[in-house]
C-alpha positions in Angstrom: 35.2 -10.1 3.9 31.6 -11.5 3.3 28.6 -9.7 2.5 24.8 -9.9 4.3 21.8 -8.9 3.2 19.6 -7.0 5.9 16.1 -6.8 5.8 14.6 -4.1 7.9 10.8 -4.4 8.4 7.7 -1.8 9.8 6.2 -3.7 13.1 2.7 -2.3 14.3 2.9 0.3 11.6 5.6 2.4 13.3 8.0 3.5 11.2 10.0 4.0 14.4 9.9 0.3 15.1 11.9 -2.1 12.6 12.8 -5.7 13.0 15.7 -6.5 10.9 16.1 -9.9 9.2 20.2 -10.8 8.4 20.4 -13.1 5.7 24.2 -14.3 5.3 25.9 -15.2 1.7 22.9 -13.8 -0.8 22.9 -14.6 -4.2 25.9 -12.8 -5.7 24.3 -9.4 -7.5 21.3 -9.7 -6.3 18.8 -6.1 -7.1 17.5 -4.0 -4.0 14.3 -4.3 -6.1 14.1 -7.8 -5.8 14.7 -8.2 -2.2 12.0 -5.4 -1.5 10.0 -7.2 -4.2 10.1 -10.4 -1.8 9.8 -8.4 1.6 6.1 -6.9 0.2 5.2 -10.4 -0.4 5.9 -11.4 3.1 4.5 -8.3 4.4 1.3 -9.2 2.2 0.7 -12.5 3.1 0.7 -11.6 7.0 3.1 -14.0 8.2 3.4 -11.9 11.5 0.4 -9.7 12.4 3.1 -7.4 13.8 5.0 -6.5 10.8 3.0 -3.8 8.7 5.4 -2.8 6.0 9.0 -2.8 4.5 11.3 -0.2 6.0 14.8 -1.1 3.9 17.3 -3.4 2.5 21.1 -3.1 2.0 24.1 -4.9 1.7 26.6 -4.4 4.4 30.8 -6.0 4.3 31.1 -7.9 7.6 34.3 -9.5 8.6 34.8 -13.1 8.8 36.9 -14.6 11.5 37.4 -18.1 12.6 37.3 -19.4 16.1 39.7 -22.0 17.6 
């Protein structure tokens, strides 16, 4: 099992609307608070004129499997 980070993010100021970033292997322990912490700073700096505001972050278990 491996964890992922994902990043959900407001577009167009619809809370209805979410892009979601996956980032896989984050920092071991990483705090919610920091990742949201990050997220406003993106959100700030207007890297996309469609995304407006942070929706959510989590952790999620994903299964790992290799391919032949």
């Amino acid at each position: 099992m491996a964890q992922k980070l994902y990043c959900e993010y407001e577009l167009d100021n619809d809370p209805k609307k979410i892009k979601t970033v996956i980032v896989a292997n984050p920092a071991e322990g990483i705090a919610k608070a920091d990742v949201l912490a990050v997220m406003q700073k993106f959100v700030d700096k207007k890297a996309y004129a469609e995304v407006t505001g942070v929706h959510d972050a989590y952790l999620k278990e994903t299964v790992v499997t290799k391919l032949a």
